[in-house]
C-alpha positions in Angstrom: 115.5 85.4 102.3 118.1 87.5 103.6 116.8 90.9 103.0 115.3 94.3 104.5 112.4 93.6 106.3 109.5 95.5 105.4 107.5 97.8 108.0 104.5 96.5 110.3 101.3 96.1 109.0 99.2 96.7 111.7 101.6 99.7 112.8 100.7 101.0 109.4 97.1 100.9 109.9 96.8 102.8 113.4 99.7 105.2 112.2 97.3 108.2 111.8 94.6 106.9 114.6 97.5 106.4 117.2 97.6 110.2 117.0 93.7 110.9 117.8 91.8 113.4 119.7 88.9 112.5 121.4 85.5 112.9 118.8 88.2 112.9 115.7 86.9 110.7 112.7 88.6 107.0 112.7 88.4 107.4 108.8 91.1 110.0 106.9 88.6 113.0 106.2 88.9 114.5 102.7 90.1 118.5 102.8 88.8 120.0 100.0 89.5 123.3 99.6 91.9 125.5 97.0 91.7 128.7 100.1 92.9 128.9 103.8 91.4 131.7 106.2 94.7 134.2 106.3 94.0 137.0 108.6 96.8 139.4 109.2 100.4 138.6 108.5 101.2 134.9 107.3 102.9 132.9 110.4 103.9 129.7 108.2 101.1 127.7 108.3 98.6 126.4 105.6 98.6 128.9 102.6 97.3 127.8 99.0 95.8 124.7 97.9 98.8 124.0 95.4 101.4 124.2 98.7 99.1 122.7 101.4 96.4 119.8 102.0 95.8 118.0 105.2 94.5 115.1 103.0 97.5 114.4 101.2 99.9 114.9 104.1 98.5 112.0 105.5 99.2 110.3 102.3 102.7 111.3 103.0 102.8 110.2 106.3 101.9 106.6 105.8 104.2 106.6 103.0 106.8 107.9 104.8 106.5 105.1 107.5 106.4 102.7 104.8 109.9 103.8 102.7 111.3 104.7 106.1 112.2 108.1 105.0 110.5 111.3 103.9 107.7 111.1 101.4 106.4 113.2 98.5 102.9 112.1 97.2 102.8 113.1 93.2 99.8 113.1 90.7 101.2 109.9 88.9 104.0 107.8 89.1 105.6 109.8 86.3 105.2 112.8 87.9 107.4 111.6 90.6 109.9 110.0 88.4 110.1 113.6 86.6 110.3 115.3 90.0 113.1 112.6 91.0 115.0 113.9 87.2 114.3 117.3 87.2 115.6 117.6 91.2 118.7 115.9 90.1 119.9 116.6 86.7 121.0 119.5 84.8 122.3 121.1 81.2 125.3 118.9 81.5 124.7 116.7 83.4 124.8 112.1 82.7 122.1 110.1 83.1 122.0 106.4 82.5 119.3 104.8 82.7 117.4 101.7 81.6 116.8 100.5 77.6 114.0 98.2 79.0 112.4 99.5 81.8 108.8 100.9 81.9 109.1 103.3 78.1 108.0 106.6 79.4 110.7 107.1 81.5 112.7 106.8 78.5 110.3 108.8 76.1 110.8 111.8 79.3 114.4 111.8 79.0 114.6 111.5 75.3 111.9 114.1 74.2 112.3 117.0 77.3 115.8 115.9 79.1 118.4 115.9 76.2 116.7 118.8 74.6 118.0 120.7 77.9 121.2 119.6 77.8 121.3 116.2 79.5 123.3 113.3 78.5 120.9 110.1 78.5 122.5 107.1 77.8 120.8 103.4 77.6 121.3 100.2 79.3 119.7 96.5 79.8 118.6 95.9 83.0 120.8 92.3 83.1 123.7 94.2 82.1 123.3 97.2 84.0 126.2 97.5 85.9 128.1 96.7 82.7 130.8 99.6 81.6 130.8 101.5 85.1 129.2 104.2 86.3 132.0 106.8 86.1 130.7 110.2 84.8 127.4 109.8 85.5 125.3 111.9 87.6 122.6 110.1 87.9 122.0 106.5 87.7 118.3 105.5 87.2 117.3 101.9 87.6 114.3 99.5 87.6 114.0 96.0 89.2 112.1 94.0 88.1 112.1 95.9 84.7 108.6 96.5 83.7 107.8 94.5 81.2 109.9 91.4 81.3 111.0 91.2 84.7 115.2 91.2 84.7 116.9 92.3 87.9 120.0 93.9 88.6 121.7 94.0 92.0 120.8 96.9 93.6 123.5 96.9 96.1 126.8 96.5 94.1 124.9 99.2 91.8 124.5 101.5 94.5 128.2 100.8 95.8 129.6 101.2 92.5 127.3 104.4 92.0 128.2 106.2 94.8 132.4 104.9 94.3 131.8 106.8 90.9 130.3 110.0 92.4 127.0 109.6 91.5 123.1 109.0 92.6 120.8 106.6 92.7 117.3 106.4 91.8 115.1 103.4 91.9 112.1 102.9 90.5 110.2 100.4 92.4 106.6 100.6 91.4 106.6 96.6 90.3 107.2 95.7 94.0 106.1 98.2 96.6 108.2 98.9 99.8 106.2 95.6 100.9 108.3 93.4 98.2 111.5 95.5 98.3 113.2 97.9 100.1 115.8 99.5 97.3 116.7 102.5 99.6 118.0 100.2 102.1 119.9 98.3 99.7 121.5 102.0 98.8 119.5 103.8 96.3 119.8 107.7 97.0 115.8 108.0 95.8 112.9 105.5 95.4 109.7 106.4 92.7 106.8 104.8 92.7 103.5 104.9 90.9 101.0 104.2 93.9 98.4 104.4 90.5 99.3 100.2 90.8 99.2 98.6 94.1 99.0 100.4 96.3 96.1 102.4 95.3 95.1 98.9 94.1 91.5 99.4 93.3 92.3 100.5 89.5 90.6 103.7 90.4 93.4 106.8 91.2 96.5 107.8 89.7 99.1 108.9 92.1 103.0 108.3 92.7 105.1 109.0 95.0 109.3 110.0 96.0 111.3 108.7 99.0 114.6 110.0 99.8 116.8 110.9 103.4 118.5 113.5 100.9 117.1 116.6 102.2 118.1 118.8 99.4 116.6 116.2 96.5 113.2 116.4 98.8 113.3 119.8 99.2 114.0 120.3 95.3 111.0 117.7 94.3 108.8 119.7 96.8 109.7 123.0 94.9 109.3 121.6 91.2 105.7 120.3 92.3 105.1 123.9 94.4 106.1 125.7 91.4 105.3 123.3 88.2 102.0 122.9 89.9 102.4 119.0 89.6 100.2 118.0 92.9 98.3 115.6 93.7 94.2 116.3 94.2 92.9 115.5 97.6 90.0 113.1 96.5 93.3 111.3 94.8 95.2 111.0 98.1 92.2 110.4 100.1 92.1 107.1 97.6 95.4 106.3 97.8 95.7 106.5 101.6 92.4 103.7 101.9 94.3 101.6 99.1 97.5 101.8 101.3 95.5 100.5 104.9 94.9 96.9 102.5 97.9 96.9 100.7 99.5 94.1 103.1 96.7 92.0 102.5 96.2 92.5 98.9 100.0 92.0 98.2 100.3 89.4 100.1 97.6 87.2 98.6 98.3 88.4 94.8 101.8 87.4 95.5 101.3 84.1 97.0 98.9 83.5 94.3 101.3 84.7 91.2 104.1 81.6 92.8 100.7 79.2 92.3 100.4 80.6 88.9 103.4 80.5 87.6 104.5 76.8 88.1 101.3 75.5 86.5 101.9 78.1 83.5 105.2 76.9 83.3 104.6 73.8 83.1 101.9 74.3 80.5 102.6 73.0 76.4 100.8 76.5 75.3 103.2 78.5 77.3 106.6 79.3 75.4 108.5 81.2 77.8 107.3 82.9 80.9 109.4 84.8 83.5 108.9 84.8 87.2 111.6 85.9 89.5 110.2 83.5 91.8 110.6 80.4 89.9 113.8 78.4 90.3 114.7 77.9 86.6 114.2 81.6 86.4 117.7 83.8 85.8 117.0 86.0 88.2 115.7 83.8 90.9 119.2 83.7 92.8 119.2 87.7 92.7 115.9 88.0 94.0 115.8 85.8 96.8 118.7 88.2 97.6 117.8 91.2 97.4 113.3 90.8 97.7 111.4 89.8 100.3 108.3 88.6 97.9 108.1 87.4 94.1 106.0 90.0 93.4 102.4 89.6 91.7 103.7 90.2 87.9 104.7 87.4 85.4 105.4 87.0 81.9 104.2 84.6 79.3 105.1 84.0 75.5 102.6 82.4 73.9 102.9 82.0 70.1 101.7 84.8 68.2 100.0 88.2 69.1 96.9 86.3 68.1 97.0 83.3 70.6 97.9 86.2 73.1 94.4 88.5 72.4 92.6 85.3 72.1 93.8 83.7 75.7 93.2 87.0 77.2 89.8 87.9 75.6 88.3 84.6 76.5 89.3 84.0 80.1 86.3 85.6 82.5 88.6 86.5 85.2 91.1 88.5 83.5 90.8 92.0 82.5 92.1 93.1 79.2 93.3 96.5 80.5 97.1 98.4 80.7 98.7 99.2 84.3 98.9 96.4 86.9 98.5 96.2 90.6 94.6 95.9 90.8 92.4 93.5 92.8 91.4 92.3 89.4 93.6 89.8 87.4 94.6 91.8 84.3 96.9 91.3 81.2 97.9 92.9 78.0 100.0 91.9 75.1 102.6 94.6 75.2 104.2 94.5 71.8 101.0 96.8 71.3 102.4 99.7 72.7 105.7 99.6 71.0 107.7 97.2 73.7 110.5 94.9 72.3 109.1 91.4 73.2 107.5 88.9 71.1 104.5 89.4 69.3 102.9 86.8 71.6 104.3 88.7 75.1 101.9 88.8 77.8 102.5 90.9 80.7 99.8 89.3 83.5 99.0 91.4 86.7 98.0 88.8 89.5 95.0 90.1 91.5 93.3 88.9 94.8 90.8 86.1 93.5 91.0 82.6 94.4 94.0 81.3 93.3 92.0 77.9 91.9 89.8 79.6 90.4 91.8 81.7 89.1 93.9 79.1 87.5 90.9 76.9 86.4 89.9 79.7 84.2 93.5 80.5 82.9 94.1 76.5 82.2 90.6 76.5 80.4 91.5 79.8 77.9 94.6 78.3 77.3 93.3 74.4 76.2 90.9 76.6 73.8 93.8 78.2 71.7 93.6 77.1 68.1 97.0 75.6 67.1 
């Protein structure tokens, strides 16, 4: 694939211990503390627990290195998608962003955004680039879309973005900066929720922003400052361990997800499924382009909503569970929460078990649908 490469693993790992005192603890140590001693006048330093915390600067700093550009850590990944907005947008000002990507962004923009004054408008991820992007302020997009996995070209977006006058954010919380590299390919601001895999463990919510922009960073650092949206340190303490196995983790759920899904695809029970990485998939040309992995999502279509519970509920090695990323398989029909796919739309999260295994107890959950 010719795309941006992704940063060193093993660079990633020693980032913080390459920096080491004599006696200093290998492991991150967890600050927690809301107070700093303050005598006398204030030179700058650590102040206030909601402006300051060794714990999650480290966070920061790893993420950093891995977006290749300055990093805010945020309690969630919506957080930082509304730090992203809220640094970017105003009463007036455009925002496009995407009809099918992941539906809080949208329930955001449409319940708190256009009651300020903002302009939202809606658009398909396969036809994003549709109608221009003249007169908008902010373009927002998401690749894969989150739940049924369409791309758009970042690049042309971007181009055509920034021809029109406009900015960039891109959520990329399906494919990490391991998968993906959308501020490279142009974007102006990259969002993640680090809640998925990067945390990885299914046990911390957190999200983060990426951006080279130094006044978007420095407004997303004042809206958490002031909005009090930061992240705790036993949070980023979490996030940081997920982040030192992320490589591995992604890299196995990933190779397993391209087993996966060319035996689901090839399976009667299976209707439709979606996997950028397969060749009969639409977006396969697109993402060999613009990602340096498949990624560790795919989508099935079984035949009705009850075929979907049932395949789910009876495999042993998937957990029926929302979110994604974890070292545990997961799925989740998603016409539950309101999604427009088909009643039988599964949305599975690949995790880190043996990939014959894995599959052994997929093929057998399937083969035991009635129908």
């Amino acid at each position: 694939m010719d795309t941006p490469t992704a940063p060193k693993a093993g660079a990633m790992l020693h980032l913080r211990g390459n920096m080491l005192s004599e006696g200093e603890p290998v492991a991150l140590p967890l600050t927690q503390s809301s107070m700093y001693h303050l005598p006398g006048d204030w030179t700058g330093g650590p102040s206030y627990g909601r402006a300051d915390n060794a714990t999650w600067e480290q966070l920061e700093h790893m993420l950093a290195y891995l977006e290749d550009a300055p990093a805010l850590a945020f309690p969630s990944g919506m957080a930082a998608i509304s730090a992203a907005l809220f640094a970017t947008v105003k009463a007036g000002s455009k925002l496009l962003i995407p009809s099918d990507g992941y539906y809080v962004t949208r329930r955001l923009s449409e319940r708190f955004l256009q009651n300020l004054g903002v302009q939202v408008e809606q658009r398909p991820t396969t036809g994003f680039a549709e109608g221009g992007f003249e007169g908008f302020d902010v373009v927002f997009a998401e690749t894969p879309s989150n739940p049924g996995l369409d791309l758009c070209d970042l690049r042309a977006i971007a181009d055509a973005v920034h021809a029109a006058g406009g900015l960039l954010i891109v959520d990329n919380t399906t494919m990490t900066p391991l998968g993906q590299r959308p501020r490279e390919l142009g974007a102006d601001v990259v969002v993640a929720s680090d809640t998925k895999a990067p945390g990885g463990h299914s046990d911390v919510l957190m999200g983060h922003l990426a951006t080279r922009n130094a006044g978007i960073l420095q407004a997303a650092r004042e809206w958490r400052q002031f909005g009090g949206g930061i992240p705790g340190p036993q949070e980023a303490w979490l996030a940081h361990r997920g982040l030192e196995t992320l490589e591995v983790r992604f890299d196995r759920m990933c190779s397993t997800a391209e087993v996966l899904a060319e035996r689901l695809a090839a399976h009667p029970r299976v209707q439709e499924i979606r996997f950028p990485g397969l060749a009969s998939d639409p977006s396969h040309a697109l993402a060999k382009q613009q990602m340096s992995r498949f990624g560790f999502l795919i989508s099935v279509t079984l035949d009705s909503a009850g075929q979907a519970d049932a395949f789910i509920n009876n495999c042993p090695l998937i957990r029926a569970a929302t979110s994604f990323g974890g070292v545990h398989t997961s799925a989740e029909r998603r016409a539950r929460w309101g999604d427009a796919v088909a009643p039988g739309f599964i949305r599975i999260s690949v995790g880190t078990e043996p990939a014959e295994e894995l599959w052994s107890a997929m093929k057998a959950s399937l083969e035991a649908l009635d129908g």
